[in-house]
C-alpha positions in Angstrom: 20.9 -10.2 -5.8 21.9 -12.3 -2.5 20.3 -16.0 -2.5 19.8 -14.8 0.9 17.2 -12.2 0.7 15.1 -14.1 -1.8 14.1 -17.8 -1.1 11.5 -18.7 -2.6 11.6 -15.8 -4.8 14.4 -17.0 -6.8 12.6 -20.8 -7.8 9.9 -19.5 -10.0 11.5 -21.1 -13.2 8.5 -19.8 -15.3 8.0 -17.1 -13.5 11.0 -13.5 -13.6 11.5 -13.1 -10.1 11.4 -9.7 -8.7 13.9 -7.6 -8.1 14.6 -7.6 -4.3 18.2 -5.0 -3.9 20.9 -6.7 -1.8 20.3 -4.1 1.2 16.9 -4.9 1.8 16.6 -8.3 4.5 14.2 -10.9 3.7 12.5 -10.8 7.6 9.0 -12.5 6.3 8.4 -15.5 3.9 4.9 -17.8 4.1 2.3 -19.4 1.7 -1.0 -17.2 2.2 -4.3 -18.5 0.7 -5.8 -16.4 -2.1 -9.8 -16.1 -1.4 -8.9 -18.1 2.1 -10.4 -17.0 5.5 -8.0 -14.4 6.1 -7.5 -11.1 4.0 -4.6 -10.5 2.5 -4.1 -7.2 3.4 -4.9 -7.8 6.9 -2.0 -10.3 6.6 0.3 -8.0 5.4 -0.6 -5.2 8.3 0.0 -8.0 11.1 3.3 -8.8 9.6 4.4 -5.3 9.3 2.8 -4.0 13.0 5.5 -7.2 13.9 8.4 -6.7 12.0 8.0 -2.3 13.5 6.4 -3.3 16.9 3.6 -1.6 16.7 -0.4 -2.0 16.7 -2.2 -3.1 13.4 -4.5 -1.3 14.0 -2.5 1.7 13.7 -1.0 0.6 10.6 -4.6 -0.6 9.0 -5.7 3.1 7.3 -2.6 3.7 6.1 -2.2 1.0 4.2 -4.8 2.7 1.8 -2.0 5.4 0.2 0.4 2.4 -0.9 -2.0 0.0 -2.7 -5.1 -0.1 -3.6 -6.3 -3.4 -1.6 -9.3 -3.9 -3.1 -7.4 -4.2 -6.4 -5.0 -6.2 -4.5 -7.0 -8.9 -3.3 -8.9 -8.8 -6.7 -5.9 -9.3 -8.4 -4.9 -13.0 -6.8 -8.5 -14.0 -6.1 -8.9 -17.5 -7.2 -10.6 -17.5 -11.0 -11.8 -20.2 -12.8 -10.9 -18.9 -16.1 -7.5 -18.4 -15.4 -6.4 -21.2 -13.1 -2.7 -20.8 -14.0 -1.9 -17.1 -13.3 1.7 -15.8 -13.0 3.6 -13.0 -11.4 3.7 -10.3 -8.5 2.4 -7.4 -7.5 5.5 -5.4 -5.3 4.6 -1.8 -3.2 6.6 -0.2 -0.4 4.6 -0.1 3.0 6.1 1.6 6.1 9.9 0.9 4.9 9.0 -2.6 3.7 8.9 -3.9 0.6 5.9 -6.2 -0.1 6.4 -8.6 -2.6 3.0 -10.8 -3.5 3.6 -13.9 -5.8 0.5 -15.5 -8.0 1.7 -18.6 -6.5 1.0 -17.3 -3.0 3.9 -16.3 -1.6 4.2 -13.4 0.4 7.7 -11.8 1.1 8.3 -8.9 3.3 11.8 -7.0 2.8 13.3 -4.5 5.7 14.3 -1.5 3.3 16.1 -0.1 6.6 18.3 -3.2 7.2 20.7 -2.5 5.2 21.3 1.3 6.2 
């Protein structure tokens, strides 16, 4: 795996990292708030609609057949019974892979970069 394509990805020391293949650019890294003003999923949409230069809104129902974002936001929601949670949660997305960290970082990864 390049140290290019994986950031922060690669610094969990108590955390595996995923697996990111070398062909597929890192072209989106930030911090995104779990339970915050702004849904997750609706984060993910605007970044893809970006990265392919399209609408969101376009993207927004088909989001539905990759993840199940209920379960999604579910998943990181902040917890009082488990304050210190670990891992990711990875799904493909309109040739992106969407890596979500339980330490809030969200990575999106161009699978057609590298073809």
């Amino acid at each position: 795996m390049s140290d290019t394509n994986t950031s922060e990805f690669t610094s969990m020391p108590s955390t595996p990292s995923p697996i990111v293949p070398p062909d597929e650019q890192l072209v989106h890294e930030e911090r995104v708030e779990f339970g915050g003003p702004s849904e997750l999923v609706v984060t993910i949409v605007e970044v893809i609609a970006d990265v392919r230069n399209c609408s969101p809104t376009d993207l927004l129902p088909g989001i539905h057949e990759s993840v199940d974002t209920d379960g999604l936001e579910r998943v990181f929601r902040p917890h009082p019974g488990a304050p210190n949670r670990q891992g990711w949660v990875t799904f493909f997305f309109c040739g992106c892979r969407v890596v979500v960290t339980a330490d809030g970082t969200l990575g999106i990864f161009d699978r057609r970069a590298g073809r």
